[in-house]
C-alpha positions in Angstrom: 115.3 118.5 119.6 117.5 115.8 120.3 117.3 112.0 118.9 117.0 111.1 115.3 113.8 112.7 114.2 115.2 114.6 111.1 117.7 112.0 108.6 119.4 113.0 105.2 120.8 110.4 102.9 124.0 110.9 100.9 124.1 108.2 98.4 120.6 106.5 98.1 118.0 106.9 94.6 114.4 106.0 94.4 115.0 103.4 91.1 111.3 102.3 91.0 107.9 102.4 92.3 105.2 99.5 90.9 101.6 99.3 91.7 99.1 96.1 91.0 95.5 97.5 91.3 93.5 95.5 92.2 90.7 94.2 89.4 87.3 94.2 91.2 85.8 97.5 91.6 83.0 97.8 95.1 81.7 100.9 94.6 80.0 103.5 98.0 76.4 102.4 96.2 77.2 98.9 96.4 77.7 98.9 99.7 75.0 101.1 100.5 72.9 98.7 99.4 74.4 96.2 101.7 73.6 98.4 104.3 69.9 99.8 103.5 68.6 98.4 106.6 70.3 99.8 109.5 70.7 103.1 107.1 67.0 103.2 106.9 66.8 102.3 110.7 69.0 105.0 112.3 68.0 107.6 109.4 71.5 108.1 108.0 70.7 109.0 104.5 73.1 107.2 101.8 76.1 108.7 100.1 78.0 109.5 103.1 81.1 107.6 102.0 80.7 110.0 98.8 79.8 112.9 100.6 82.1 112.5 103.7 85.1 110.7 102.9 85.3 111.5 99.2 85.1 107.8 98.7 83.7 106.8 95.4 84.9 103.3 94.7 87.4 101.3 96.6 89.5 97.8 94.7 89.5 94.4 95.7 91.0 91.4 95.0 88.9 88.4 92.7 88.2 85.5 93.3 91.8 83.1 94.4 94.0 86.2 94.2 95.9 86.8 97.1 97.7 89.9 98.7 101.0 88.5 99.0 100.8 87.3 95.3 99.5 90.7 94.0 103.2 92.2 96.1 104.9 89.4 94.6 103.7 90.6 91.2 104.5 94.2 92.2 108.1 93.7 93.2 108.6 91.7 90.1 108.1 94.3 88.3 109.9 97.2 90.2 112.8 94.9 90.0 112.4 94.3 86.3 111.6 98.5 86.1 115.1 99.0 88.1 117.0 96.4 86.0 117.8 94.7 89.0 118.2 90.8 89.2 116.5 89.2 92.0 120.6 87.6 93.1 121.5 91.7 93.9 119.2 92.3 96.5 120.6 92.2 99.5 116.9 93.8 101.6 113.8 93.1 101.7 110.5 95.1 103.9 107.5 93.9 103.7 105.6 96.7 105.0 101.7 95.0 104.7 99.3 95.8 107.7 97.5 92.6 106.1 98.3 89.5 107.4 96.8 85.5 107.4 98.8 84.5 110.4 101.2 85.5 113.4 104.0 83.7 112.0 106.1 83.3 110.0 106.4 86.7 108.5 105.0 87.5 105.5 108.3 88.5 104.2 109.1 85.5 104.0 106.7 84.2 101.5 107.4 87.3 99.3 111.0 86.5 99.6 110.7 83.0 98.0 108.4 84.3 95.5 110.8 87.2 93.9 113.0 84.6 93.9 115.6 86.5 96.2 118.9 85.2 97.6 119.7 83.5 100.8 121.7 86.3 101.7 119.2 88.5 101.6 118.0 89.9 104.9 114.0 89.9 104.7 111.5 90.9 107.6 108.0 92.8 108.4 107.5 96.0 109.2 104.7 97.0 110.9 103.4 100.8 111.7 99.9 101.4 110.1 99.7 103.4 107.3 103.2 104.9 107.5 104.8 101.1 106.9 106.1 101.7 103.5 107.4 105.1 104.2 109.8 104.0 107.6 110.6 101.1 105.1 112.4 102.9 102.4 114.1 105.7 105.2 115.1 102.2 106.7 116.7 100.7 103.8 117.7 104.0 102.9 120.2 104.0 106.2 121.7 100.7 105.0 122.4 101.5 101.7 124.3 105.0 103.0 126.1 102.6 105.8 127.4 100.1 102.9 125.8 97.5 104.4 124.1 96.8 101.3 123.3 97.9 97.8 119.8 97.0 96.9 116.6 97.0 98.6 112.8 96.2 98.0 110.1 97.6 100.1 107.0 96.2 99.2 103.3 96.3 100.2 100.2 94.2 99.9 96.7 94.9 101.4 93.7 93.0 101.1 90.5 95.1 102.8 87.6 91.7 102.1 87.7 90.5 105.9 87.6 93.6 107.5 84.8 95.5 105.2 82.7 92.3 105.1 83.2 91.7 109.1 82.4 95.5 109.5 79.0 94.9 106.9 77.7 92.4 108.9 78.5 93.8 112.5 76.6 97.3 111.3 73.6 95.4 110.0 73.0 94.1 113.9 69.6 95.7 115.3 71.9 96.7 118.2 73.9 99.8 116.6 73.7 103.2 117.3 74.3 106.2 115.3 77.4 106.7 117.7 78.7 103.0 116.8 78.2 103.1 113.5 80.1 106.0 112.8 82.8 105.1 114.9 83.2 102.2 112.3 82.6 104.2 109.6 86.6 104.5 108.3 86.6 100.9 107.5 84.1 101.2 104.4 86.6 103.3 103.1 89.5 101.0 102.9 90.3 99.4 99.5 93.0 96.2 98.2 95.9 96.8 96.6 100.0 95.7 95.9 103.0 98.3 95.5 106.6 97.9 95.3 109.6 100.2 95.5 113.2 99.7 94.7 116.3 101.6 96.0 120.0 101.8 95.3 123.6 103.5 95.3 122.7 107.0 93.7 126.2 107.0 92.3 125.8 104.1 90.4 122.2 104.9 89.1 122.4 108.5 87.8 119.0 107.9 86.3 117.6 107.6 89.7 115.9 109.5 91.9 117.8 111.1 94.9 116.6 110.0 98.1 117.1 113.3 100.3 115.7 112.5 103.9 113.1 113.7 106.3 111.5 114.2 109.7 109.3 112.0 112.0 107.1 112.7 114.6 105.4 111.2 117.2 102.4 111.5 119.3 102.0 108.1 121.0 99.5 109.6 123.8 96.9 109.5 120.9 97.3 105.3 120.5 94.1 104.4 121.2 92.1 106.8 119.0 92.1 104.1 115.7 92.5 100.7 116.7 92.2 97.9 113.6 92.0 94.3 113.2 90.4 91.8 110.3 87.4 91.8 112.4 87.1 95.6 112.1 88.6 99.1 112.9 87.4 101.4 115.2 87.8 105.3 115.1 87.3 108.4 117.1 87.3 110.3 113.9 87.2 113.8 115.2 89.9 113.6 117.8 92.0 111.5 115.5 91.6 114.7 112.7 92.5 116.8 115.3 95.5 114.8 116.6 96.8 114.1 113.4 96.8 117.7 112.2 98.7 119.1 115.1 101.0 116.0 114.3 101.9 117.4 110.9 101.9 121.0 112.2 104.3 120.2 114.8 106.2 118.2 112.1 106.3 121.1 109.3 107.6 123.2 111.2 110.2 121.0 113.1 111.7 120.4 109.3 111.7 123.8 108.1 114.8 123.8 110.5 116.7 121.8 107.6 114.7 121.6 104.5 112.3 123.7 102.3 109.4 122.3 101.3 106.9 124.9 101.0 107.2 124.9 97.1 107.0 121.1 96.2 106.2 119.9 92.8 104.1 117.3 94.0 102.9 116.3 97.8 102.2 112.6 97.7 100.2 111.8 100.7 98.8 108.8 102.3 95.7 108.6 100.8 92.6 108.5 103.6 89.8 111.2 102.7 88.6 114.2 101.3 88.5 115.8 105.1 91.6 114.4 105.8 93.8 115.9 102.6 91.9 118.8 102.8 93.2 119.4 106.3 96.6 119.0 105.7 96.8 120.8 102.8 94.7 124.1 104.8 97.4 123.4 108.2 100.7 123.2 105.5 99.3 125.9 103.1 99.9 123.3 100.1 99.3 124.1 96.6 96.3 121.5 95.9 97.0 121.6 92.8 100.0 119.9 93.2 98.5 117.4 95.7 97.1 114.2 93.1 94.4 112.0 95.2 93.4 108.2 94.4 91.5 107.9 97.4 88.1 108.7 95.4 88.6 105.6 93.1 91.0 103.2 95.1 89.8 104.6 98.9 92.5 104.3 101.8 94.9 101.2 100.3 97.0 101.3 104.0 100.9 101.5 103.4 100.5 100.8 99.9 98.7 104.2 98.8 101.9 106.7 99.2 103.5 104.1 96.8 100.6 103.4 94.4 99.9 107.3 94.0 103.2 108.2 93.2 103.5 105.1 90.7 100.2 106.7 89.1 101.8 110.2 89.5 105.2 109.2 88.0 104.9 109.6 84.7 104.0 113.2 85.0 106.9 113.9 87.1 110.1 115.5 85.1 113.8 115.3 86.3 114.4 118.1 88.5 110.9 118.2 90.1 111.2 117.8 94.2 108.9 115.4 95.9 107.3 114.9 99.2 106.2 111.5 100.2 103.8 112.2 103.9 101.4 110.9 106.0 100.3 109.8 109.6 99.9 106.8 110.8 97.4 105.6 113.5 99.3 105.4 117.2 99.7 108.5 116.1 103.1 108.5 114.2 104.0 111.2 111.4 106.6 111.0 108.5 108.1 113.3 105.6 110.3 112.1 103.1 111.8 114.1 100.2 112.9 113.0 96.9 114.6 114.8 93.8 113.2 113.3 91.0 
């Protein structure tokens, strides 16, 4: 296949990975009771975010706290985790799906509040859930080229709007079963802040080897989960289905160049209980080795590869190989590997 779907890096390490939780816990009762009414009307019996998704509870942020703080907060401390002053960094992606306004970027507020240089180049990316992920290959690429030596990817999500828009719109007398399910993936979407530092591997033997990768794409499926702050919509069964043959197509693409049938740990983009399950049945994963925070911090966007390895880190000894993956609506895929 030609283009650039599979990269390697030669001189990149993972330095560190923060996560900010989010303090106010909305549990799936909490907003079944919110939704009693319509459940009651169109017979859906309650516990289907349990049940279906796996969903449990799901973060947000209190009262005055906002997401580009809570990243803020989250790349302070990577930074501080790295031992990296703010005057070194010469990148910063902010990789949020959450956003107040068009413009300016919301880079740009994160970059005055980490307190980073002038110099340093600082813009959005935006790509779903797989943000984060195409962020650190990105700055990954620039480190390798020498263009510069330290970056910051950083994520912050804030799910209020677009569960409370989605509450409301469901409690209308004019929903159908069909309507309400096609909504349905937005209940499961939680707050939350991570940050990740990189850097030259030679100067950082305590780091953690940035290998490389493969991406995929299946653009023909871009209308099958479509999102904004006044809710998301989803063809849930033909997204599963996409997705899946996404991965497939993916894993075996990168068995041309890499090995990952044996992983220590498969840190996934955290969506559902159907949706892990899938991969891991497609992949033949070891789901033992595949940690979940979906059922306690639901589907966080971009920031849940980075906030479940952060949680998974300290279990994670040198030597053990890593495999950051996920798919993004539009559809787009991506498989990163690191040596920790």
């Amino acid at each position: 296949m030609d283009g650039n779907a599979t990269t390697t890096h030669r001189n990149v390490a993972l330095l560190s990975v923060a996560s900010f939780i989010a303090p106010r816990i909305t549990t799936s009762e909490d907003i079944d009771r919110r939704l009693k009414p319509v459940l009651d009307r169109l017979r859906l019996p309650k516990g289907l975010l349990q049940r279906v998704a796996g969903v449990y509870e799901r973060r947000n942020w209190a009262e005055g706290q906002l997401f580009d703080d809570a990243a803020i907060t989250a790349g302070k401390q990577a930074m501080a985790e790295a031992g990296i002053d703010p005057s070194q960094v010469g990148l910063l992606i902010n990789t949020s799906v959450t956003r107040k306004h068009l413009e300016p970027s919301v880079a740009v507020r994160i970059h005055h509040g980490l307190g980073l240089p002038s110099s340093a180049t600082n813009f959005d990316i935006a790509n779903a859930c797989l943000g984060f992920v195409n962020g650190m290959a990105l700055a990954a690429q620039l480190i390798d080229a020498g263009q510069i030596k330290y970056a910051i990817v950083i994520d912050g999500e804030d799910a209020d709007d677009i569960q409370n828009n989605t509450i409301d719109r469901l409690s209308g007398g004019d929903m159908n079963r069909k309507d309400f399910m096609s909504e349905f993936a937005s209940l499961t979407l939680g707050s939350g802040a991570a940050a990740a530092v990189l850097g030259p591997a030679d100067a950082h033997p305590e780091g953690h080897r940035m290998l490389g990768g493969v991406t995929r794409a299946a653009t023909e499926f871009n209308e099958l989960c479509v999102g904004s702050v006044d809710g998301m919509f989803t063809d849930a069964k033909a997204l599963l289905k996409g997705g899946m043959d996404l991965v497939v197509s993916a894993w075996k693409e990168a068995k041309r160049d890499w090995n990952w049938a044996t992983m220590d740990r498969y840190i996934m983009h955290q969506v559902s209980s159907v949706h892990t399950n899938a991969i891991v049945k497609a992949a033949g994963l070891d789901k033992t080795r595949v940690p979940v925070t979906y059922p306690l911090y639901g589907n966080v966007g971009p920031a849940s590869i980075p906030i479940t390895l952060a949680q998974e880190a300290s279990t994670l000894k040198k030597g053990d190989r890593v495999l950051l993956m996920g798919v993004g609506s539009g559809l787009n895929t991506a498989m990163m590997e690191i040596a920790w």
